[in-house]
C-alpha positions, 0 to 999 in steps of 0.5 A, spaced: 113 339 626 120 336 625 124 343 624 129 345 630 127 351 633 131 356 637 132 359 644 133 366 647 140 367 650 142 363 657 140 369 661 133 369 660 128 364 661 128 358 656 123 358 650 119 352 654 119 355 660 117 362 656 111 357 654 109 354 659 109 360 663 104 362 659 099 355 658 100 356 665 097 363 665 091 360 660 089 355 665 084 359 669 081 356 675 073 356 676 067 352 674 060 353 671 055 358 675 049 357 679 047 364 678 047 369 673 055 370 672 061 365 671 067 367 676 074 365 673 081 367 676 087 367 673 095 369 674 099 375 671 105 373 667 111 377 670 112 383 667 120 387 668 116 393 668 111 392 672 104 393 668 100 386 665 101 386 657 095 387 655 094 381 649 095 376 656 088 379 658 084 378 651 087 370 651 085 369 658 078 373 656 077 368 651 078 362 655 073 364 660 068 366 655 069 360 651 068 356 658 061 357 658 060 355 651 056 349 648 062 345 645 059 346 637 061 353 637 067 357 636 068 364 636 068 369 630 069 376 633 071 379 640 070 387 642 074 390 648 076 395 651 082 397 656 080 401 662 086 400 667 092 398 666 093 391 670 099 389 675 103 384 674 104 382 680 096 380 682 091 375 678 085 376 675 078 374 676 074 373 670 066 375 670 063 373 665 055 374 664 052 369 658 048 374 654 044 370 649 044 363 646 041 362 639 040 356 634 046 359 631 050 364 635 052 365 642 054 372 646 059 373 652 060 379 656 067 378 660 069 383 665 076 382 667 078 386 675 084 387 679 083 390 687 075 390 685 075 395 679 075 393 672 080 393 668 078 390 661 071 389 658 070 385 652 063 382 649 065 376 644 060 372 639 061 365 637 058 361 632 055 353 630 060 352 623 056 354 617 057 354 610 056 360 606 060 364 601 068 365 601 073 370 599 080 373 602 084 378 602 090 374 599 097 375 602 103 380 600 107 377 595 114 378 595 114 377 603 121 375 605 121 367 608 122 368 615 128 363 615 132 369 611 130 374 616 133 376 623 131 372 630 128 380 633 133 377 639 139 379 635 138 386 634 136 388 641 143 390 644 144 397 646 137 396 651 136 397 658 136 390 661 130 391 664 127 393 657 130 387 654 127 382 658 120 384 655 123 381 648 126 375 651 122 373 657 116 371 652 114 365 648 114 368 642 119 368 636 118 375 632 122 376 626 122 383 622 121 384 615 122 392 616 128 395 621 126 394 627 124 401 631 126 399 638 132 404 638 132 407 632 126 410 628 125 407 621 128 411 615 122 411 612 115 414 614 110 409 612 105 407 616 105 399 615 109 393 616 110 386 616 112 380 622 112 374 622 111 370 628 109 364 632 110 360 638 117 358 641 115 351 641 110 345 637 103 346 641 098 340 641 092 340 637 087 343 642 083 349 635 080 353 642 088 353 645 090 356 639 085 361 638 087 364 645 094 364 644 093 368 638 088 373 641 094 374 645 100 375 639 094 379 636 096 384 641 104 384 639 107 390 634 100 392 632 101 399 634 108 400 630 106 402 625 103 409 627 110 410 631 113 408 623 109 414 620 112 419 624 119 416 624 118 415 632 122 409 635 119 405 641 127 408 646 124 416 644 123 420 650 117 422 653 112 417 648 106 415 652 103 408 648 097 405 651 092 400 647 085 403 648 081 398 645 082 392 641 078 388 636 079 382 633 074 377 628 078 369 627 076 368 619 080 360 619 083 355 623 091 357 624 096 354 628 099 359 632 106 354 632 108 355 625 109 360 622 105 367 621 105 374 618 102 378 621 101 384 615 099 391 619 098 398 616 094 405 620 090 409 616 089 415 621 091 418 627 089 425 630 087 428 636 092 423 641 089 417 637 092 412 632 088 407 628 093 400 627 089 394 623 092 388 621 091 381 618 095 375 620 096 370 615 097 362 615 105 360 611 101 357 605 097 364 605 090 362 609 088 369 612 087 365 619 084 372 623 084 380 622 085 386 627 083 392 630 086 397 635 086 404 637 092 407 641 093 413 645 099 415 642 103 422 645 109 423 641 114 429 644 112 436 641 119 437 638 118 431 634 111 431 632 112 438 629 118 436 624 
């Protein structure tokens, strides 16, 4: 790509060393087992607050089960579910158990664990390219090209520094079609939204690595909006936000260093849960993978009952 790209500001890390930073947290170690599972291990970006982002451990889940697969077969879908949250400041050791292998379909159980606990188990299918029907869901017309749309960079005065550091030590580009809510909550309650989104800098051409890393932006703004249903921002005292579980099916193949919307809506919460869905979509409009996850969500009383 011929395009200039931007950087964050000389106070954090530049957008290459924020890529590979990650490549490098991708680049599990290990080897094919001689019994029954395959052990693979990996580090921990750093994180200010302490607590492993939860979108690193499905792209390196990815990445361990996709080692174990026959090289005629890509994944398609990924269930899993967060257990414990992780440390940053440790790696993390991969098991991953080769449940069946079939003409056409494989299945991976991978098991992420910190200290000997687990903190992350995810079950993924992968399958031998097939022909078959075709239809998509098409993109939102009237979307704002990202060009014209705040780097998510610029509005992030007034944050703690320690808070700031997530948005600008990250190798990913956000830009916001709504207001963003790290502050301030949105005016309007409506429990949708809409990011684009891609990587600081122009990846190869490898398709496996592009997947991950998308497993791993997958995980990026989807629980905004049941926080825009109930006009809540990210800065609200005593809101508790956690990922409970995550899934996630790849339709076509999608470059993760160009750009992507990632069009999200939550058609229910109750009872401490919200329900976030997603579709991310190709510049051109290919609908490239669809999400799904459920949020722990505790949201002040005060708040909760306006």
């Amino acid at each position: 790509m011929s395009e200039d790209r931007e950087h964050p500001t000389s106070d954090s890390l530049s957008g290459d060393d924020t890529v590979d930073a990650l490549l490098n947290v991708l680049d599990l170690s290990g080897s094919e087992a001689r019994t029954r599972e395959d052990i693979f291990t990996g580090r921990s970006q750093s994180m200010p607050l302490g607590r492993v982002y939860g979108g690193q451990v499905l792209a390196q889940a990815v990445v361990a089960a996709e080692r174990t697969i026959p090289d005629d077969r890509t994944i398609h879908s990924m269930h899993g579910y967060f257990l414990r949250p992780g440390d940053s400041a440790q790696g993390i050791t991969f098991s991953v158990d080769r449940i069946h292998d079939g003409r056409s379909f494989s299945t991976r159980r991978t098991q992420a664990y910190q200290g000997g606990v687990p903190i992350f188990s995810m079950i993924a299918s992968f399958q031998v390219g097939d022909p078959g029907v075709e239809h998509a869901e098409p993109m939102p017309e009237g979307v704002p090209a990202p060009e014209t749309l705040a780097d998510v960079e610029q509005t992030l005065q007034g944050l703690h520094p320690m808070t700031k550091r997530l948005f600008l030590d990250r190798p990913v580009e956000l830009r916001r079609v709504e207001p963003a809510i790290y502050l301030e909550a949105s005016k309007e309650k409506q429990p949708r939204q809409a990011v684009w989104m891609r990587i600081r800098r122009p990846l190869g051409d490898d398709p496996s690595l592009h997947r991950a890393i998308l497993a791993y932006l997958s995980d990026m703004t989807i629980q905004e909006p049941i926080l825009r249903a109930h006009g809540v921002a990210w800065s609200t005292p005593g809101l508790k936000v956690a990922s409970l579980d995550h899934a996630m099916w790849w339709h076509r193949a999608g470059r993760v260093d160009e750009w992507m919307l990632y069009v999200q809506d939550s058609p229910s919460a109750r009872g401490g849960r919200g329900l976030a869905t997603g579709r991310i979509y190709s510049r051109d409009g290919a609908l490239i993978a669809s999400v799904a996850q459920e949020v722990m969500v505790r949201i002040p009383s005060a708040i909760d009952e306006e």
